[in-house]
C-alpha positions as a LaTeX table, in Angstrom:
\begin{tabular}{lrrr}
\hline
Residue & $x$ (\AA) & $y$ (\AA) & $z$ (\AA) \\
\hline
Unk1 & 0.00 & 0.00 & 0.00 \\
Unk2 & 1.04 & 3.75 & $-0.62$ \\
Unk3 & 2.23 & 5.72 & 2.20 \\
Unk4 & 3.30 & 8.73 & 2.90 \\
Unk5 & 6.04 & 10.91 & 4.44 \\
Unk6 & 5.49 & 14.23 & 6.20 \\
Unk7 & 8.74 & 16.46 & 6.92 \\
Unk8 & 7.98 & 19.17 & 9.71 \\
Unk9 & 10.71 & 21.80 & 9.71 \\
Unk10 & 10.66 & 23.56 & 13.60 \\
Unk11 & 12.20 & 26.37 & 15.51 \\
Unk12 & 13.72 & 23.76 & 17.71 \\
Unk13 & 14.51 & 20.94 & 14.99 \\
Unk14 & 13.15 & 18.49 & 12.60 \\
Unk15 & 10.67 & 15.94 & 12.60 \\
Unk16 & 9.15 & 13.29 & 10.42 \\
Unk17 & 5.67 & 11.48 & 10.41 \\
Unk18 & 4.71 & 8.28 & 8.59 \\
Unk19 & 1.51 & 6.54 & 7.99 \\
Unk20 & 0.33 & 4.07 & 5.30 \\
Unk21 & $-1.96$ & 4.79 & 2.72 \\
Unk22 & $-5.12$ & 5.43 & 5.11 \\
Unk23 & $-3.45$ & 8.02 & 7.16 \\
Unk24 & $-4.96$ & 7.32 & 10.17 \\
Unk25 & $-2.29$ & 6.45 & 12.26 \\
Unk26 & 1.14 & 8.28 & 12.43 \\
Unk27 & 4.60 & 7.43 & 13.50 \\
Unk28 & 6.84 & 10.36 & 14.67 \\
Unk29 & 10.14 & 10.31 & 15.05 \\
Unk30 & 12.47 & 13.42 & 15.86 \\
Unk31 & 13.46 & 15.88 & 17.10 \\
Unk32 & 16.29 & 15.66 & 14.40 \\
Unk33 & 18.57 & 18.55 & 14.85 \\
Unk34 & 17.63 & 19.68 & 18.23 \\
Unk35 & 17.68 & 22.81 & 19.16 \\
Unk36 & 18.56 & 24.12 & 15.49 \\
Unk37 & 16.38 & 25.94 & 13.79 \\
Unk38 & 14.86 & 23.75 & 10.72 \\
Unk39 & 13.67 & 26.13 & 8.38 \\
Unk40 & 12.71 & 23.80 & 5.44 \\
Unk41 & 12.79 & 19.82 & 4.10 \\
Unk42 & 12.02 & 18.40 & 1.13 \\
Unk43 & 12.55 & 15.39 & $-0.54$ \\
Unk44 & 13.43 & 14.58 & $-4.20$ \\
Unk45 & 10.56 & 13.70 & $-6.44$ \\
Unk46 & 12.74 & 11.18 & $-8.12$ \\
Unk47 & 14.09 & 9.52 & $-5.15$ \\
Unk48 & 12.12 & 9.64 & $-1.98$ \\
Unk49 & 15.02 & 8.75 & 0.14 \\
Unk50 & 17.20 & 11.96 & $-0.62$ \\
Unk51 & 16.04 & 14.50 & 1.42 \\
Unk52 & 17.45 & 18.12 & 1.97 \\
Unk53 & 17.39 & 19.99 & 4.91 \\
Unk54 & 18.63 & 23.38 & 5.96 \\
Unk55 & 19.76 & 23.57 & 9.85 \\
Unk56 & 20.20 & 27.19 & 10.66 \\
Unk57 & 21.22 & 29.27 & 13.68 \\
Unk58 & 21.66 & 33.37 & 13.97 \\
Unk59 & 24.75 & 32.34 & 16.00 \\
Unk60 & 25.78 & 29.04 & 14.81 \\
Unk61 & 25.57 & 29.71 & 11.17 \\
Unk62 & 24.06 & 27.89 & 7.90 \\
Unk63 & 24.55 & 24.04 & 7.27 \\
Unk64 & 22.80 & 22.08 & 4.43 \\
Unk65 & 21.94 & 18.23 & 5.64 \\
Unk66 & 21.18 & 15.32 & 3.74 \\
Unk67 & 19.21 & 12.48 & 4.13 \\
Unk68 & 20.03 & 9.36 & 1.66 \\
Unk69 & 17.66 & 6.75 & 3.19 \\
Unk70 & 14.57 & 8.35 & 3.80 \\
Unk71 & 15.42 & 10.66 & 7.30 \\
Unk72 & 16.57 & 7.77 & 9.34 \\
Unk73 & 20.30 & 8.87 & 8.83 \\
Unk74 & 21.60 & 12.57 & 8.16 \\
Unk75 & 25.00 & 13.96 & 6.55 \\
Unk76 & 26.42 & 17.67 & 5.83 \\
Unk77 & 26.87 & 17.24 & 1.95 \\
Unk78 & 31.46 & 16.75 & 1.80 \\
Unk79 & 31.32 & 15.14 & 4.89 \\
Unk80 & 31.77 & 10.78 & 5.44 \\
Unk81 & 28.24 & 9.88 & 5.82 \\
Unk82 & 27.22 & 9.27 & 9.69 \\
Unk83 & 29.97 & 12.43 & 10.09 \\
Unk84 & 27.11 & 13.66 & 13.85 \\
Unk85 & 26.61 & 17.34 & 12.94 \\
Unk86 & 27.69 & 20.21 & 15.94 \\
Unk87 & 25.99 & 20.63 & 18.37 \\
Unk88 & 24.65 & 24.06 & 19.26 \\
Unk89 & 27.28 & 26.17 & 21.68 \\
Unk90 & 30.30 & 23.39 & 20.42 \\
Unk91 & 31.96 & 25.69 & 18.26 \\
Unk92 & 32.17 & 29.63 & 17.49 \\
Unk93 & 30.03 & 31.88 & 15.06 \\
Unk94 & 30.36 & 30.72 & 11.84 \\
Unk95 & 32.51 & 27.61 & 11.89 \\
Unk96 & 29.69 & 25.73 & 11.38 \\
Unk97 & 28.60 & 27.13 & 7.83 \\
Unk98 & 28.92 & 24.65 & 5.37 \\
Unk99 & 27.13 & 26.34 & 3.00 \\
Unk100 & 29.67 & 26.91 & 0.36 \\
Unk101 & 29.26 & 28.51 & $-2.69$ \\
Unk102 & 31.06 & 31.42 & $-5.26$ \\
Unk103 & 29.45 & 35.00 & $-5.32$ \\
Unk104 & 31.54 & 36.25 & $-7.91$ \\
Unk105 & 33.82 & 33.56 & $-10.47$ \\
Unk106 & 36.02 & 36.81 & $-10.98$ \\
Unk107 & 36.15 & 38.53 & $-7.75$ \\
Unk108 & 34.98 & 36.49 & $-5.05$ \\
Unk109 & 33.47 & 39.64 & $-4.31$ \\
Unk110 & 28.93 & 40.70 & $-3.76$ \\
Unk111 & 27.57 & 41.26 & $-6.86$ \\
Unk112 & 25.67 & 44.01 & $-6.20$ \\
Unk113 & 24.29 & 45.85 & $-3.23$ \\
Unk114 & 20.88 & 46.24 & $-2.37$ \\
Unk115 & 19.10 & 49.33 & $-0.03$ \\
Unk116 & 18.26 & 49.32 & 3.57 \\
Unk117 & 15.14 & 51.50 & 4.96 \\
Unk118 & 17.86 & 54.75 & 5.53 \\
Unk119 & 18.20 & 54.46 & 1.75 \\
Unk120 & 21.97 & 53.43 & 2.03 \\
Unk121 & 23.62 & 50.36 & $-0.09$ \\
Unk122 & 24.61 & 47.66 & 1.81 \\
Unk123 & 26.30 & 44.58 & 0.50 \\
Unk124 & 24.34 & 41.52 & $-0.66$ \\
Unk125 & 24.68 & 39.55 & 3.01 \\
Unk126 & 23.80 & 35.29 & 3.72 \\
Unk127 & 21.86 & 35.08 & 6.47 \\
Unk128 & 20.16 & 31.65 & 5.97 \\
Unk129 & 18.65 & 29.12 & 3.53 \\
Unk130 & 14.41 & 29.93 & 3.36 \\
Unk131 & 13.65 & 27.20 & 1.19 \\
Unk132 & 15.53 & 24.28 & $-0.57$ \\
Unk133 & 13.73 & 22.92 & $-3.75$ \\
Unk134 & 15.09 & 19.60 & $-5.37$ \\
Unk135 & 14.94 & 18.86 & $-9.13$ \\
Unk136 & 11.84 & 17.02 & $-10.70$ \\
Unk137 & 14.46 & 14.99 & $-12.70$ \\
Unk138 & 17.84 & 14.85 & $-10.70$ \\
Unk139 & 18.30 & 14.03 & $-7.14$ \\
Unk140 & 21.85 & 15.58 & $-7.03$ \\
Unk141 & 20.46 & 19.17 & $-8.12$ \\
Unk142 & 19.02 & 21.07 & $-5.45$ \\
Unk143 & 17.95 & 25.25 & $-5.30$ \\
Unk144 & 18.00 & 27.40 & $-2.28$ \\
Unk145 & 16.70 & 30.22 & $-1.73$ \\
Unk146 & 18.46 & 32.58 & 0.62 \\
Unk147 & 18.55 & 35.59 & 2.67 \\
Unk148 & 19.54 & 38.07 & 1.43 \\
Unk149 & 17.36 & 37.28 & $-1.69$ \\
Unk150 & 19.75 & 34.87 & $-3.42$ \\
Unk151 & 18.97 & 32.01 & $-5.69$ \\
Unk152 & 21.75 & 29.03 & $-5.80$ \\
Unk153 & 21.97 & 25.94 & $-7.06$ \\
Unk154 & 23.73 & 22.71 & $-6.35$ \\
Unk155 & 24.52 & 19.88 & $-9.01$ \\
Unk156 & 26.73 & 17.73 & $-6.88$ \\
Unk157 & 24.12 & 17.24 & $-3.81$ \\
Unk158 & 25.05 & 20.06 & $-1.50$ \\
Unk159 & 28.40 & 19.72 & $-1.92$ \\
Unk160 & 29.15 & 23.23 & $-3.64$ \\
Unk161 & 26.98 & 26.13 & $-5.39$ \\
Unk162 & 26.74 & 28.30 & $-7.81$ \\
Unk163 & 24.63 & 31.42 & $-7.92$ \\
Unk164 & 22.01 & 31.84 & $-9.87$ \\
Unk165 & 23.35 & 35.36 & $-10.61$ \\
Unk166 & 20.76 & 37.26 & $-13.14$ \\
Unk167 & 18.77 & 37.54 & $-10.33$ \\
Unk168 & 20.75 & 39.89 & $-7.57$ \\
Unk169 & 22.16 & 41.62 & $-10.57$ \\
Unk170 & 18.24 & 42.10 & $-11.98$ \\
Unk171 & 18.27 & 46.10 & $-12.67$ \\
Unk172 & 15.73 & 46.57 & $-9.95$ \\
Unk173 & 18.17 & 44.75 & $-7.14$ \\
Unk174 & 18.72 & 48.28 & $-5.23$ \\
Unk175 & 15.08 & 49.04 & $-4.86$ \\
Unk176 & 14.19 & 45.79 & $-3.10$ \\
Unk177 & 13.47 & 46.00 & 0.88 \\
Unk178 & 12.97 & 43.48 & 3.72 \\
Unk179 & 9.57 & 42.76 & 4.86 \\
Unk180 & 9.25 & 41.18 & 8.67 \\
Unk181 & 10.65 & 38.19 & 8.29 \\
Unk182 & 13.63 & 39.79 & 5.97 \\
Unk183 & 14.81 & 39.98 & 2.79 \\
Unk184 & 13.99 & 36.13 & 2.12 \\
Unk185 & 13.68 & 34.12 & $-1.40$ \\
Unk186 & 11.35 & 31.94 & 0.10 \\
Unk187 & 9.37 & 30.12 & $-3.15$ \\
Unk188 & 11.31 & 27.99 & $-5.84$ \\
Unk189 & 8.31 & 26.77 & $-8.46$ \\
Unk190 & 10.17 & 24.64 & $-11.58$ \\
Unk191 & 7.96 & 24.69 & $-14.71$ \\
Unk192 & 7.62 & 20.49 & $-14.82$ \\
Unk193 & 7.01 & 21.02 & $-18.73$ \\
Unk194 & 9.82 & 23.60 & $-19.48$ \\
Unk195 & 13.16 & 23.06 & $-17.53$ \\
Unk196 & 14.48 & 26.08 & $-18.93$ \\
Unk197 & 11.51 & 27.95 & $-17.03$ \\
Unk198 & 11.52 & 28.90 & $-12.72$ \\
Unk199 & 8.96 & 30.89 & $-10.89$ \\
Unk200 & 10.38 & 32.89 & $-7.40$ \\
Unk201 & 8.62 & 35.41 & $-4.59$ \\
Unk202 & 10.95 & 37.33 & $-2.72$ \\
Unk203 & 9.59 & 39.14 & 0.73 \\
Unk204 & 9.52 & 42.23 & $-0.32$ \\
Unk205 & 10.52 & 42.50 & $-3.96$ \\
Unk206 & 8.11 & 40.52 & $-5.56$ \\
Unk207 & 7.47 & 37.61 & $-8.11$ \\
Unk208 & 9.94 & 36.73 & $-10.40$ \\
Unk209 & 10.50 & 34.49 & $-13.62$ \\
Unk210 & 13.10 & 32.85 & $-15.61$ \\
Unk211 & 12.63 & 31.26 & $-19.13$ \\
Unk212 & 16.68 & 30.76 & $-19.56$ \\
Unk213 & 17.58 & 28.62 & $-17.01$ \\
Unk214 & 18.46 & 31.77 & $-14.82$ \\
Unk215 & 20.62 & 33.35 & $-16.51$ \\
Unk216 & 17.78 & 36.66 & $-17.52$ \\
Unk217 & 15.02 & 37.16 & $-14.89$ \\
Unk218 & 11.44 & 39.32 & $-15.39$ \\
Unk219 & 9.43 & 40.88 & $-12.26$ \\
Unk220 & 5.96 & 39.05 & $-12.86$ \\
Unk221 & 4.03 & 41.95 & $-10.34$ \\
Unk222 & 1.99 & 43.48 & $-13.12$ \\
Unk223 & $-1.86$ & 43.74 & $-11.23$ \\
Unk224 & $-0.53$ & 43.65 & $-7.83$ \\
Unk225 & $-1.81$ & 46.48 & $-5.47$ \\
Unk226 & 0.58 & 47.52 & $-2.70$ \\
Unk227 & $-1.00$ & 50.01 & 0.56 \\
Unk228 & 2.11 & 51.34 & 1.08 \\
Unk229 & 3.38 & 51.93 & $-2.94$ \\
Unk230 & 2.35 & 55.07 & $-4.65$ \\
Unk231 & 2.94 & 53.53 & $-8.02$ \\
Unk232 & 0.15 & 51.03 & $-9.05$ \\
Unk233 & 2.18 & 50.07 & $-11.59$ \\
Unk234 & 5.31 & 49.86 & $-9.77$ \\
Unk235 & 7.52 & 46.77 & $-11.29$ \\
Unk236 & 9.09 & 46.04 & $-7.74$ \\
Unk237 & 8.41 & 45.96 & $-4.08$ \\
Unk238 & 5.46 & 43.72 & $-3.36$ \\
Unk239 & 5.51 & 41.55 & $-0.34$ \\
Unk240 & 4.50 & 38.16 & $-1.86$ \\
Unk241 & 4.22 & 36.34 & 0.71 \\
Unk242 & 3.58 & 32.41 & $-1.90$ \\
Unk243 & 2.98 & 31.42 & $-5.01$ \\
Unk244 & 1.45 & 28.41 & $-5.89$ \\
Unk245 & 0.98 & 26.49 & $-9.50$ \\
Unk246 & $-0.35$ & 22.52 & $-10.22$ \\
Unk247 & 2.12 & 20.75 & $-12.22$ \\
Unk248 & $-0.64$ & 20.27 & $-15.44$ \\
Unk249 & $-0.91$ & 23.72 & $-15.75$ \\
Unk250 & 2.26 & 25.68 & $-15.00$ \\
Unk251 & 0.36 & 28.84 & $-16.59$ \\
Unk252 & $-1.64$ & 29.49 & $-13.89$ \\
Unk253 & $-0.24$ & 30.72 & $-10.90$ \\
Unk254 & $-2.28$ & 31.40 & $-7.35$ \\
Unk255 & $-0.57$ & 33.74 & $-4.76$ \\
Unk256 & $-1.14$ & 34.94 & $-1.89$ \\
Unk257 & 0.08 & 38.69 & $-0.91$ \\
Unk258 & 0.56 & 40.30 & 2.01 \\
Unk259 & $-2.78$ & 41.34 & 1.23 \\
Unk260 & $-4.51$ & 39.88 & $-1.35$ \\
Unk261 & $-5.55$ & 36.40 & $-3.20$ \\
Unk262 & $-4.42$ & 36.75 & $-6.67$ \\
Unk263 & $-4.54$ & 34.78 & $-9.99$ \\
Unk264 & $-2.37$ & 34.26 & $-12.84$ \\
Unk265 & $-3.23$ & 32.18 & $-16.13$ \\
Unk266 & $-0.26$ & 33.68 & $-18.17$ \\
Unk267 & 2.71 & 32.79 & $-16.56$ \\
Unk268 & 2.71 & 36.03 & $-14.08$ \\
Unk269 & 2.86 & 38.10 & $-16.73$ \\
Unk270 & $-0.73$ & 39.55 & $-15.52$ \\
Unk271 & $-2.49$ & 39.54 & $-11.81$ \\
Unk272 & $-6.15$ & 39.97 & $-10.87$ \\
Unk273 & $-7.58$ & 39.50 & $-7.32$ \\
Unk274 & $-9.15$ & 35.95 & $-6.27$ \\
Unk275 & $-10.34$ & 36.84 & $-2.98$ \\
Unk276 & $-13.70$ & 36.92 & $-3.45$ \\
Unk277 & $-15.86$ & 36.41 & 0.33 \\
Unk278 & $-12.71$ & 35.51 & 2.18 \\
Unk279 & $-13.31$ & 36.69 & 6.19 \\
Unk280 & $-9.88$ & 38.44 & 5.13 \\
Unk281 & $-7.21$ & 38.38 & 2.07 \\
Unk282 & $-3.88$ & 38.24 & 4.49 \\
Unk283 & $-2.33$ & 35.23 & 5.26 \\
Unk284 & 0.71 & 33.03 & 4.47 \\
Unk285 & $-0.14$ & 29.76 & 2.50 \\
Unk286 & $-1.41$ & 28.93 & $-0.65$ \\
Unk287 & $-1.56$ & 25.31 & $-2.22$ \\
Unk288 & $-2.90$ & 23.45 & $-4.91$ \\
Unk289 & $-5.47$ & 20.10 & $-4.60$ \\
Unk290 & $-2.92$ & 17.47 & $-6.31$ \\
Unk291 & $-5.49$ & 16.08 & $-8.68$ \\
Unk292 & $-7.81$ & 19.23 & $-9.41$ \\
Unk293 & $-6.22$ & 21.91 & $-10.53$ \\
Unk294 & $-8.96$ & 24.71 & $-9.73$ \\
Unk295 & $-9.27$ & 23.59 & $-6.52$ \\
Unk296 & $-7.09$ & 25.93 & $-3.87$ \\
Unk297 & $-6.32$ & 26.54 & $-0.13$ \\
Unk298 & $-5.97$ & 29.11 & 1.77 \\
Unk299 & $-5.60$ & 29.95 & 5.87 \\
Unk300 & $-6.63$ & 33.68 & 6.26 \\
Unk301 & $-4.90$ & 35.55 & 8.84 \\
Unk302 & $-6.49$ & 38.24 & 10.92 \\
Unk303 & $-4.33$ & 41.39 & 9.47 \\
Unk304 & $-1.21$ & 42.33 & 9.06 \\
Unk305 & $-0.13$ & 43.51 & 12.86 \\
Unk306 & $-2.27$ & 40.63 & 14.10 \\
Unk307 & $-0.65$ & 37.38 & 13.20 \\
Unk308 & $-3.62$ & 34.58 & 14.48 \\
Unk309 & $-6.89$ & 33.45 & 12.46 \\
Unk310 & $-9.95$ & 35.61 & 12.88 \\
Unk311 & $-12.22$ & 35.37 & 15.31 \\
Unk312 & $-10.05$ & 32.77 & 17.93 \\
Unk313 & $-10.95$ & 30.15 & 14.50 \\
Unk314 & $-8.95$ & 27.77 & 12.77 \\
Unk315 & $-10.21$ & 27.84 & 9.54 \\
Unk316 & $-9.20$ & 26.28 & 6.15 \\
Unk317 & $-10.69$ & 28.26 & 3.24 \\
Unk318 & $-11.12$ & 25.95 & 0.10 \\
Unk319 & $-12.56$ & 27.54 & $-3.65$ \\
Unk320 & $-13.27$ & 24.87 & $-5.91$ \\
Unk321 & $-13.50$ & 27.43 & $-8.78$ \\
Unk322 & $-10.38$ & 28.90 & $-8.92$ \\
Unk323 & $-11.01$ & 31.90 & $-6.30$ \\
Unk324 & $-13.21$ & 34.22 & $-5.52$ \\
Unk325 & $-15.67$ & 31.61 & $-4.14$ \\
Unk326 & $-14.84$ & 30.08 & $-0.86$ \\
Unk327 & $-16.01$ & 27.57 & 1.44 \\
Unk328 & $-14.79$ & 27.38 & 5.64 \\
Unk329 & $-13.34$ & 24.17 & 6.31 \\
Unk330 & $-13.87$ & 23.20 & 10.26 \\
Unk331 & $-14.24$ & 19.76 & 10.90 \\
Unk332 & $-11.61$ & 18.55 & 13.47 \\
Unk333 & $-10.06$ & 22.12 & 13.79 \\
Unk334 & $-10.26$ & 24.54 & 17.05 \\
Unk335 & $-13.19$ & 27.03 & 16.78 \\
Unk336 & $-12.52$ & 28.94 & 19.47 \\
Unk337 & $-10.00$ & 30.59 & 21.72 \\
Unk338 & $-7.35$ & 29.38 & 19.11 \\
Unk339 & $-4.43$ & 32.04 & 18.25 \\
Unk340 & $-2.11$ & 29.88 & 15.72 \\
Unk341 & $-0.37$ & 31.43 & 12.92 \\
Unk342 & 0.42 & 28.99 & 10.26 \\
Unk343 & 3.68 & 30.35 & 8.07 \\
Unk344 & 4.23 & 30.44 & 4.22 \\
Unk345 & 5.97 & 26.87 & 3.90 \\
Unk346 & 4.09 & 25.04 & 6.36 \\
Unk347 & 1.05 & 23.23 & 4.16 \\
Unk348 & 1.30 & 21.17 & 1.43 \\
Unk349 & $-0.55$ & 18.22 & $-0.52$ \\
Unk350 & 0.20 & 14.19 & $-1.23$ \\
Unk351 & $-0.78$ & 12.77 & $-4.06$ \\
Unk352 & $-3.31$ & 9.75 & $-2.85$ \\
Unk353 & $-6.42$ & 9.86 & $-3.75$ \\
Unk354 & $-8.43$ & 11.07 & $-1.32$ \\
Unk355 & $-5.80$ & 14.33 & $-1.94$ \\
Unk356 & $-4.29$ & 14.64 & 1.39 \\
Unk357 & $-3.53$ & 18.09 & 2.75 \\
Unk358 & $-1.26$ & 19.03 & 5.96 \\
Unk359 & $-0.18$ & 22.24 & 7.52 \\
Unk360 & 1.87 & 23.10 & 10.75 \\
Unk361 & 1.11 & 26.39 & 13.46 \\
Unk362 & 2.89 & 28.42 & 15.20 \\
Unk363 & 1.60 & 26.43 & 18.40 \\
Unk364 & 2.87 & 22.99 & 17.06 \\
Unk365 & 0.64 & 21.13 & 16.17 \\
Unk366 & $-0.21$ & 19.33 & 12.52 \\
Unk367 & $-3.07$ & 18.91 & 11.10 \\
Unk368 & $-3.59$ & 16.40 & 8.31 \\
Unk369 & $-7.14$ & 15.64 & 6.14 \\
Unk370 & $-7.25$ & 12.53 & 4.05 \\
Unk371 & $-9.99$ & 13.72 & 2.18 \\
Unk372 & $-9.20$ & 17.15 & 0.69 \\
Unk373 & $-10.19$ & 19.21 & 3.45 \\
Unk374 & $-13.50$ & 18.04 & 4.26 \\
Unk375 & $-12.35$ & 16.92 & 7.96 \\
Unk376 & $-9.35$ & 17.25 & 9.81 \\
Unk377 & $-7.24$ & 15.70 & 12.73 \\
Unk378 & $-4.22$ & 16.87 & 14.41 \\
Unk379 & $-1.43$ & 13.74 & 13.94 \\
Unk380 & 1.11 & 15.80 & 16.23 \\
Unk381 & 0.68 & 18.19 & 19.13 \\
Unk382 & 2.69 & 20.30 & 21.23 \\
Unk383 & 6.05 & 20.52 & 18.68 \\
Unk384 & 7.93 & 23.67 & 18.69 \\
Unk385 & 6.51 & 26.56 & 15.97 \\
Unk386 & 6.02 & 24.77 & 12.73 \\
Unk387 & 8.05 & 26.78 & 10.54 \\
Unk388 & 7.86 & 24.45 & 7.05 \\
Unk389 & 5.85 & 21.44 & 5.95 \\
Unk390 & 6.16 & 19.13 & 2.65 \\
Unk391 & 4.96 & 15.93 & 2.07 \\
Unk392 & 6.30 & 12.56 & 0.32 \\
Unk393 & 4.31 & 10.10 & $-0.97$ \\
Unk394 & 5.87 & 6.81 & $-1.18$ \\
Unk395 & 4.85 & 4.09 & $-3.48$ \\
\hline
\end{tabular}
């Protein structure tokens, strides 16, 4: 029977949850990483026992880990396999950062520099990996997405990277600004019919697409409406907070803003609002139903200075259409006195059929449905903040 593999990225580590094709019952094992902060997992769509991780730590620094038999075992990517990783506090700043990779073939040097809020330029900094996304044809290639708005990409497993340059050295690179969280690539989408072609947000520059492989890049912001930009036509500077696509129709792109439910069916090259009867158009997550590609999911936040779901409810908003009509989904989920936020990588989808869909809070727990959203059941409770979520099924 199928099964399936959840990957729950933490504040406080890693952990993974199995269950057979039912999903009824869930083994959890973890915390992997303790302590560290586990910003994002994900395994490879061609082999479901390479998995990537980023461990992170303000103080400790960036390492990339590896998994090469499903999460039982972990590895930094140059190191002998079973190498234990540090342990937080066993080393100084910065010695752990395995994260290797060449800003400039020529120079070593930034690229370019980007502009703080006192309008100064400041170099291009790494902070941390947001998001790791793993080839749909290649288990050795891997793309990160950093802070400070980088895009890399490994062909050797981890072991080295190369910069994605075209991006930081975009024409519009100095106008781009941190939102909250920073100034974070945090969405990879590949194009699964057009390998040449690669969709990223960056909080808060925008959307963003390739159609050479990397090397040129176009802001895809055109219909996006910004409170705080004068220009509604400004090419730069929205805070995107997702973007979403299903693999049989890499045209159409959902997002959702800082504000706003949006729709694309051209590739990004045009936005118009999906939002529809939403309670309210903030939140962090979008996703697609694995099997129906006009079916979409949304958690809506209460605003933008209050980070919990309206009304002390946890509620899953599904549209069946597309958008702009939307149905609560309650069944199994808190409805009251419940103050969760859930964070831009932390839902996703299997492929089963039922379609299952998961997503992680801020509070820690999990929530899973095995039947696309109709009813819902926490499989974990009391983790530390779910920062990231991604699913495996296994055949």
């Amino acid at each position: 029977m199928s099964g399936v593999r959840v990957l729950v990225g933490t504040r406080k580590g890693a952990f993974i949850l199995t269950s057979d094709g039912k999903r009824e019952k869930w083994e959890v094992t973890g915390p992997h990483f303790a302590g560290w902060e586990m910003y994002h997992l994900k395994g490879s769509p061609v082999d479901p026992n390479r998995i990537y991780a980023s461990q992170t730590s303000g103080w400790f620094g960036q390492i990339i880990q590896r998994s090469d038999d499903g999460g039982k075992t972990w590895h930094q990517p140059g190191t002998p396999p079973g190498a234990p990783p540090p342990e937080p506090g066993a080393m100084p700043k910065g010695e752990s950062n395995k994260f290797v990779y060449d800003t400039s073939a020529e120079t070593g040097k930034p690229l370019t520099t980007h502009q703080f809020y006192d309008g100064t330029q400041h170099p291009w900094e790494f902070k941390r990996v947001w998001h790791l996304e793993p080839s749909l044809t290649d288990p050795s290639v891997v793309y990160a997405g950093i802070e400070d708005a980088g895009l890399f990409r490994s062909n050797n497993g981890g072991e080295s990277w190369q910069e994605l340059s075209g991006l930081r050295g975009h024409g519009t690179g100095p106008q781009w600004q941190p939102g909250a969280g920073g100034l974070c690539l945090h969405t990879i989408l590949l194009d699964p019919k057009n390998p040449q072609r690669i969709f990223i947000a960056i909080s808060s520059a925008g959307a963003f697409r390739t159609d050479d492989g990397g090397k040129s890049w176009k802001p895809i912001n055109q219909g996006l409406r910004s409170q705080y930009i004068p220009d509604p036509k400004a090419e730069v500077g929205h805070c995107v907070h997702r973007i979403a696509m299903h693999p049989s129709k890499p045209n159409t792109l959902f997002m959702q803003k800082h504000w706003d439910v949006m729709r694309s069916d051209d590739g990004g090259d045009q936005w118009r609002e999906v939002s529809g009867d939403l309670p309210t158009d903030f939140g962090f997550v979008i996703d697609v139903h694995a099997h129906e590609p006009e079916t979409i999911y949304v958690v809506p936040i209460k605003s933008d200075s209050e980070h919990f779901v309206p009304d002390g409810k946890l509620r899953v908003y599904r549209s069946k259409t597309g958008g702009n009509e939307w149905e609560a989904l309650t069944k199994g989920l808190p409805q009251k006195d419940c103050y969760v936020n859930i964070l831009r990588d932390a839902m996703a989808v299997d492929s089963l059929d039922k379609c299952g869909v998961y997503f992680g809070t801020t509070g820690g727990q999990v929530y899973a449905s095995n039947d696309a959203g109709d009813s819902w059941n926490a499989i974990v409770r009391d983790l530390p903040a779910v920062l990231s979520v991604e699913v495996q099924t296994l055949k």
